[in-house]
Steps between C-alpha positions, in 0.01 A plus 500: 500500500646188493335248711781292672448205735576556855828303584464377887835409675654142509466513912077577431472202194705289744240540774252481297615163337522377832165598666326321173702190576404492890129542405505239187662258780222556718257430261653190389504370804130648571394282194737215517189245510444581150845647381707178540288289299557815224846466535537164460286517167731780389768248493320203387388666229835635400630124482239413343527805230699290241291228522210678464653688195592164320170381539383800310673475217376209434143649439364400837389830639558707721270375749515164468885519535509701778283203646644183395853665624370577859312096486862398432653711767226329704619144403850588558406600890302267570695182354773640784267490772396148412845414490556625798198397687573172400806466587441608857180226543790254376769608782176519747426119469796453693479781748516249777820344399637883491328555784676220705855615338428836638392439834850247500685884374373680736589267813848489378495840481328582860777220652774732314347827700511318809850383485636810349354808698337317797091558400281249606226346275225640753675867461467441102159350502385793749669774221258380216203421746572906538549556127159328401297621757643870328392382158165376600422790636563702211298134280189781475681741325668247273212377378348779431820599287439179365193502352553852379736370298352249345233761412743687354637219295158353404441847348817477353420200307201672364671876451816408406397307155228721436699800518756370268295411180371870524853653517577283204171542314533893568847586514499789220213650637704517838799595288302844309420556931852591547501723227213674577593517867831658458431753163818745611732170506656472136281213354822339405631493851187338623516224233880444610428467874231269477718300269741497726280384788358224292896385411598533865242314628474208263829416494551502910146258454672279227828514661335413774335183428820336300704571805250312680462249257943466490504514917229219553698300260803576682350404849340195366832356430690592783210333720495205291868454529462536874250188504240730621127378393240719346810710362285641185214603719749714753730634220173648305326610843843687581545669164112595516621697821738683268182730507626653796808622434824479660332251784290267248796204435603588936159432596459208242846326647302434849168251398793259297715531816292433729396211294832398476524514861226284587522222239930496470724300792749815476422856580776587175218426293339792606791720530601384153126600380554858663801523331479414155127729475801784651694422109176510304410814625881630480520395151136647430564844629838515360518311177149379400276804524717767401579309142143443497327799587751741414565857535143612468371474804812669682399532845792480775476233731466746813180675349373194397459382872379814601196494231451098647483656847247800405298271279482256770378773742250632267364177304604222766640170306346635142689800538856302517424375174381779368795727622747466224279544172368771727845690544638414171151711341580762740848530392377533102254754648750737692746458258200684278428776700766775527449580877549110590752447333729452744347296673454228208899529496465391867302213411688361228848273483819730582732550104879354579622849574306508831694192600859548399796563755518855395127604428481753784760718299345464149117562628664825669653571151207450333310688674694788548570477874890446428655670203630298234871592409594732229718325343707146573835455316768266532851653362776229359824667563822337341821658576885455363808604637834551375765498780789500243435820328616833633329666640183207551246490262162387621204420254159460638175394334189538646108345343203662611195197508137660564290172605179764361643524136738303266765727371763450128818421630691734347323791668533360828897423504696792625860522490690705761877560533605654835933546547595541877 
């Protein structure tokens, strides 16, 4: 007797699938304390996997690789802190300067209120009496965020690092895990997703930092030829925001404006700031990443914010940067197994067909909802007539053209004489 595995239906697997999803996202966000810091050493040490291998060919070992590429990871980060750090004690030795400008802005601004829609000063003043009174009531609970957060990212200093020289140090011994852990899963397959994953991931990180390397050029420029001061410091502090997608360069745009604002005789300045960080990111969601980056990490735009809202709800602000690498290993993962298939289509970039004037009729065709037609011809007819003969003579020829096949031409011309 043959001994047959038991074939469940696609509605059970599908449930199934799901119910292990909704319990691995509880537990991720159960253990997020010590997850995130994982996650972010998954993908530091996957930019830092070439590196790392370069290093060993040149007879370095292993370990000693693994840790002079996470040192210079190290030096990397931290030379952009002190860049930016410094920059900001630089703009804070004239903070009272700014300070006057902006006090100037905002009593044009309150005069503009009164005139236009009739609000006295006292009326304004007595809205954010109101509004600070709210937030210093809720200063306990702010604090307290606070300070667990800087817990979080003190142990993130420490985790973070540490965590990526052993995923570099031991990465075949975590490799021979996934073998071992799925033994029914052709070996090959296995090897070929985690491939993929490593491909998908590194080239959204690489992608990732050129783009930010083109846009803070890009900024830079169009700051400098506004006359705006500190122009390198706000161009690389809004492409550093390019973290977060979609909002980064939007979010970026406001510290230069409002700088612009308060320093600038003409509020254009910081309309014209607004607008030309609008272009950058225009040209870097358009044109810049998707040469970049390319097709493999294909995840449409309206997924991609949903995975930025969910990570943002599980992981707070680490989650919106991890959301994308996130989804796009997802995506290689459903796209592996046969019951989630679908759902890594759903993830990924629509093909041309989906978007054409006529796609409803050819997905309906293709999938058998609408029959296709037998058979399309198109018939040349040529006809003569002879009025002067007795009785008339009439001569038609006819051409049978199948669009399906390509037929001789002498068995498709047919002669027929008809006398009336």
């Amino acid at each position: 007797m043959d001994n047959k595995s038991k074939k469940y239906p696609y509605s059970l697997d599908l449930a199934s699938s799901f119910i292990a999803m909704a319990l691995l996202l509880a537990f991720m966000y159960v253990t997020q304390s010590v997850l995130v810091p994982l996650l972010f050493s998954i993908l530091i040490s996957i930019s830092l996997f070439p590196l790392a291998r370069f290093l060993e060919r040149l007879r370095l070992g292993k370990a000693f690789a693994a840790i002079l590429s996470v040192l210079i990871a190290i030096s990397i980060i931290w030379a952009i802190g002190w860049f930016i750090v410094h920059q900001s004690i630089i703009i804070g030795k004239d903070a009272s300067a700014i300070t006057a400008k902006v006090m100037s802005v905002l009593e044009r601004a309150q005069a503009w209120v009164e005139q236009s829609f009739g609000i006295e000063r006292s009326e304004i003043m007595n809205q954010l009496r109101d509004q600070g009174n709210k937030m210093a009531s809720n200063a306990g609970s702010v604090v307290t965020a606070t300070f667990g957060s800087i817990g979080n990212m003190v142990a993130g200093v420490v985790l973070v690092p540490l965590f990526s020289f052993f995923l570099l140090y031991y990465r075949d011994f975590f490799r021979e895990f996934f073998f071992r852990a799925f033994k029914s899963v052709p070996h090959t397959k296995v090897d070929t997703t985690l491939n993929k994953i490593y491909d998908v991931v590194q080239s959204y990180l690489l992608g990732l930092i050129t783009v930010m390397g083109i846009v803070a050029v890009l900024n830079t420029v169009g700051l400098m030829a506004m006359g705006i001061e500190y122009a390198w410091f706000f161009g690389t502090l809004a492409s550093l925001l390019m973290l977060l997608p979609y909002i980064g360069i939007a979010i970026g745009s406001i510290l230069p404006a409002l700088f612009a604002l308060a320093v600038k005789d003409s509020a254009w300045y910081a309309i014209g700031v607004v607008a030309w960080f609008q272009v950058v990111q225009f040209l870097e969601g358009n044109i810049i990443t998707p040469n970049i980056v390319g097709s493999k990490v294909s995840i449409n735009p309206l997924m991609a914010i949903i995975a930025i809202l969910l990570g943002g709800m599980l992981f707070g602000l680490s989650g919106l940067i991890l959301a994308l690498p996130l989804t796009a290993t997802i995506k290689v993962l459903f796209d592996a197994i046969p019951t989630m298939e679908a759902f890594g289509f759903l993830i990924g970039e629509p093909e041309k067909e989906h978007l054409k004037r006529n796609s409803t009729q050819v997905l309906l065709m293709k999938w058998g909802v609408v029959r296709k037609p037998k058979s399309s011809k198109k018939v040349e007819v040529e006809m003569e007539v002879d009025t002067e003969a007795v009785p008339e003579t009439v001569t038609m020829k006819y051409k049978e053209i199948h669009e399906s096949e390509e037929l001789p031409k002498e068995d498709s011309d047919v002669d027929a004489n008809s006398k009336s």
